[in-house]
C-alpha positions, 0 to 999 in steps of 0.5 A, a space after each residue: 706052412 702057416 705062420 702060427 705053425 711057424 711062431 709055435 714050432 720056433 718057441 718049443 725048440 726055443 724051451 727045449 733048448 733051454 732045458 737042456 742048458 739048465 737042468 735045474 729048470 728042467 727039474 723044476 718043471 717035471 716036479 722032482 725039487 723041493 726049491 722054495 720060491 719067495 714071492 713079492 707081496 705088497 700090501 697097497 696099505 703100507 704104501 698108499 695115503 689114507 688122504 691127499 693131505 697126508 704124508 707119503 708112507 715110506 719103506 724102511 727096513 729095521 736092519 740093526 746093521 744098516 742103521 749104525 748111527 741110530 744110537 746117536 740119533 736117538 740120543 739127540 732126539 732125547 735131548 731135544 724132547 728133554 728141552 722142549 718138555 722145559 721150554 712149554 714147562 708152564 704149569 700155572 693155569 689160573 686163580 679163584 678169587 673170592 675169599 677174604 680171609 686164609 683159606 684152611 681146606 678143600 674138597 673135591 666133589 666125587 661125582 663132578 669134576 667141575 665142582 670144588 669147595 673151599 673153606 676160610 678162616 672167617 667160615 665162609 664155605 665157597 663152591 666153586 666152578 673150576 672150568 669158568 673160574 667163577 664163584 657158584 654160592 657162597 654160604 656161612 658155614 661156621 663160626 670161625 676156621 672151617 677145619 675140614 670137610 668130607 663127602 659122603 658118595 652115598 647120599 651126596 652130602 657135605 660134611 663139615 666142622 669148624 671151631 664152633 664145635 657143629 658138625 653140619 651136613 649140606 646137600 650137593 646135588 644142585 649144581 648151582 648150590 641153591 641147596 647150599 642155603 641151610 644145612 640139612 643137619 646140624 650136630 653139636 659136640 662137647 669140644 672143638 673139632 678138627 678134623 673129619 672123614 666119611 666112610 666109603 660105603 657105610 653111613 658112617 663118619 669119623 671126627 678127631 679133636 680131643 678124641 677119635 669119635 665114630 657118628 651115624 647120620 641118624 644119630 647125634 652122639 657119637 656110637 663109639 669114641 677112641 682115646 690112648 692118651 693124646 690131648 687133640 688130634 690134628 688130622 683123621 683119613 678112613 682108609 679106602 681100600 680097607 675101610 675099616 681103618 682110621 689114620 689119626 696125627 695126634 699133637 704127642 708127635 703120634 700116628 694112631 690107628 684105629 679099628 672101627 670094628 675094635 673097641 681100642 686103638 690099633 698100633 701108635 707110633 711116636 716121631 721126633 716131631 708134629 705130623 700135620 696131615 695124613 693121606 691113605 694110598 687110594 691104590 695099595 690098601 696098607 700104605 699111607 704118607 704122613 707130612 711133618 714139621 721136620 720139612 720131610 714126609 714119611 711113607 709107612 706100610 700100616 703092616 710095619 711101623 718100626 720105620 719108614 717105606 720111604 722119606 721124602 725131602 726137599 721142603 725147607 719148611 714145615 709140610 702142612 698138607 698132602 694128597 694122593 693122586 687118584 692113581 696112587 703114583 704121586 702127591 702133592 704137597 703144601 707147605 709154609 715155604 712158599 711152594 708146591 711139590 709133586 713127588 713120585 710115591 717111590 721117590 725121595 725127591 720131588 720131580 717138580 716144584 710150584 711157585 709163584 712170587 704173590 703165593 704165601 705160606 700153602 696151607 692145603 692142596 688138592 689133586 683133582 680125580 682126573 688126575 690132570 690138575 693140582 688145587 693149592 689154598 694159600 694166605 692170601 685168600 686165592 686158589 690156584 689151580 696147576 696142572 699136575 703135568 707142567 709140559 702137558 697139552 690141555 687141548 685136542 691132541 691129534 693121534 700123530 702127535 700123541 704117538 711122537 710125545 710117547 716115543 720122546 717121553 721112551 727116548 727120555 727114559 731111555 738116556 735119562 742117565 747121561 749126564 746132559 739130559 739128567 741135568 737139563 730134565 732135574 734143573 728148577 729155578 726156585 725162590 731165593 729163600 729156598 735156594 739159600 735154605 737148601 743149601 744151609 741144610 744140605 750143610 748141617 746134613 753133611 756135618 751131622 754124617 761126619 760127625 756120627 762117622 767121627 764118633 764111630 770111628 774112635 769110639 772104643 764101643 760104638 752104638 749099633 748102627 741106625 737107618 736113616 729111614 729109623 732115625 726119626 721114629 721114637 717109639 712104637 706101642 701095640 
């Protein structure tokens, strides 16, 4: 017999005797059970390197039950990124030297980011360079303060007032502000000016000083003039989204707002004191943020004014100026205290303050429209530029680290509650003044809630009950 024959002959009896010790493989092999077999599939991408230089890919499996110690993992990592996020805190970027005299306002170029333009008391109008910190040109707009200034995006103009009572439209196409040497335009008004917005979309401009006035470019009277009884206006925003609405702070302690398409004012709330600025949401059409006297800001749904969204405290002086981000999450704030702060638009506290020991009393701020920076124009004639995250890299960051940072700003938000980690992400190290200031407020906050529980408590008819968010709101007309 030949020796395959043999090996064959050996093999089948081989199986048939397998067969008949197992019936569940005999039945697998005539096709009689429904067994459902499980096969291993392995991707080469989940185990092999893109590169050499890179790291080797491991398995690992997700099991809640065979990780038990992830919680605690976790936590220390929150910790850890929570403390490094303190340690790289270094906001401060550089300054723009140049003016000599305080700075009063500025504005941001809708087109260029690079482009910043700054006002003084002395009238000097300064375009700056803000990626080489240089000054571009110099002109003299006006004389006396520069109040305020406004782009139009439709014909890529500069609009600016000053106490000289001239309304002056510059050109901003060139980008080394050779046609910034003369005025385009020139309007002269019957009173001071101290405040102007441009419309989003129509040649239209609103002024505030002794009144509300609407202005055409083509013409050099104003087409439609607001009153309701206040002697000046401080500041004046068109709304973006429903842009037909005007904001104005009135020196009454009033919030107006105005209708372009009605011939009288709107609606007018009295508060307890002076409101220096004013800033539309540019996300949500109705929402608008107010900076005080009384050391507070107040956010508003124009829809109702009988009291506030939210009141925003922290400052221990009067708040000069105030300016959204382009994402309508946050603003930023300037006050005479000496100091910066970057609040969250639904929050009451501010999640960071800037300040340096040579930086006076702030009187405009700014937030860039790539919403990585802060401007800040103080007393003593600087600019100086913050960036809007402290703890953020403003180089090339790679995918990889990208992906960590994410996880770590989850792992924060995750554990922000236990105590550890909420002290060490809220700690701030300010200025003396402003620690003292604080805590003497913190007081006489403290003793004005016992004292108004006192006097409910043993008053026979107590007077009904006011939120704190009513409390500063005197009055409001229609």
């Amino acid at each position: 017999m030949d020796k395959d024959m043999l090996k064959k002959q050996i093999e089948n009896m081989k199986f048939q005797a397998t067969m008949e010790r197992w019936p569940l493989s005999k039945s697998i092999a005539s096709g009689e059970s429904k067994l459902k077999v499980k096969v291993l599939v392995r991707n080469p991408d989940d185990y092999l390197r893109e590169t050499k230089k890179d790291i080797h890919k491991l398995p690992r499996n997700y099991d809640p039950a065979l990780h038990p110690l992830e919680a605690p993992r976790e936590y220390t990592r929150a910790l850890n990124a929570v403390k490094l996020e303190r340690v790289f805190a270094l906001p401060f970027i550089g300054s723009l030297d140049g003016h000599r005299d305080g700075l009063t306002c500025l504005g941001k170029h809708p087109d260029h980011l690079s482009r910043l333009y700054s006002g003084a008391c002395d009238g000097e109008l300064k375009l700056w360079d803000v990626t080489k910190r240089r000054i571009v040109h110099t002109v003299q707009a006006h004389d006396g303060f520069v109040r305020a200034m406004a782009f139009s995006q439709e014909t890529a103009c500069l609009y600016t007032v000053g106490d000289d009572k001239l309304i002056k439209q510059w050109k901003t196409e060139e980008a080394d502000g050779s046609d910034l040497k003369a005025p385009v335009n020139t309007v002269l008004t019957s009173g001071m000016l101290t405040g102007i917005s441009h419309h989003r979309s129509k040649p239209v401009m609103a002024t505030c000083g002794e009144a509300c006035n609407l202005w055409e470019h083509s013409r050099a009277q104003p087409i439609k003039t607001f009153q309701w009884g206040v002697d000046s206006l401080q500041s004046i925003k068109f709304n973006q989204i429903e842009d037909n609405i005007v904001a104005a702070c009135g020196s009454d302690r009033s919030i107006i707002l105005y209708d372009m398409r009605e011939s009288v004012p709107v609606r007018k709330v009295v508060l307890r004191m002076r409101s220096n600025a004013l800033c539309w949401n540019p996300m949500e059409a109705f929402i608008f943020t107010v900076a005080n006297e009384d050391y507070n800001l107040y956010t508003f749904d124009m829809r109702n004014l009988s009291h506030a969204i939210n009141v925003h405290q922290d400052h221990v002086s009067a708040v000069i100026d105030v300016d959204y981000s382009p994402t309508g999450k946050e603003f930023v704030t300037a006050s005479y205290d000496k100091t910066i702060r970057l609040y969250n638009s639904r929050q009451a506290h501010s999640r960071d303050i800037y300040h340096t020991k040579r930086m006076q009393r702030l009187t405009c701020a700014a937030w860039s429209l790539d919403d990585r920076f802060v401007y800040s124009g103080s007393d003593e004639m600087n600019i100086r530029i913050w960036k809007a995250r402290a703890a953020e890299k403003l180089g090339v960051v790679k995918p990889r680290e990208k992906s960590a940072l994410r996880v770590n700003a989850k792992l924060v938000e995750k554990f922000a509650h236990h105590p550890a980690i909420k002290r060490i992400q809220r700690h701030r190290h300010v200025p003396q003044h402003v620690y003292n200031s604080r805590n003497e407020l913190r007081s006489g906050r403290i003793a004005a809630r016992r004292k108004d529980f006192n006097v409910r408590t043993h008053t026979k008819r107590p007077q009904p009950l006011v939120p704190e968010k009513s409390k500063f709101i005197v009055s409001e007309q229609q």
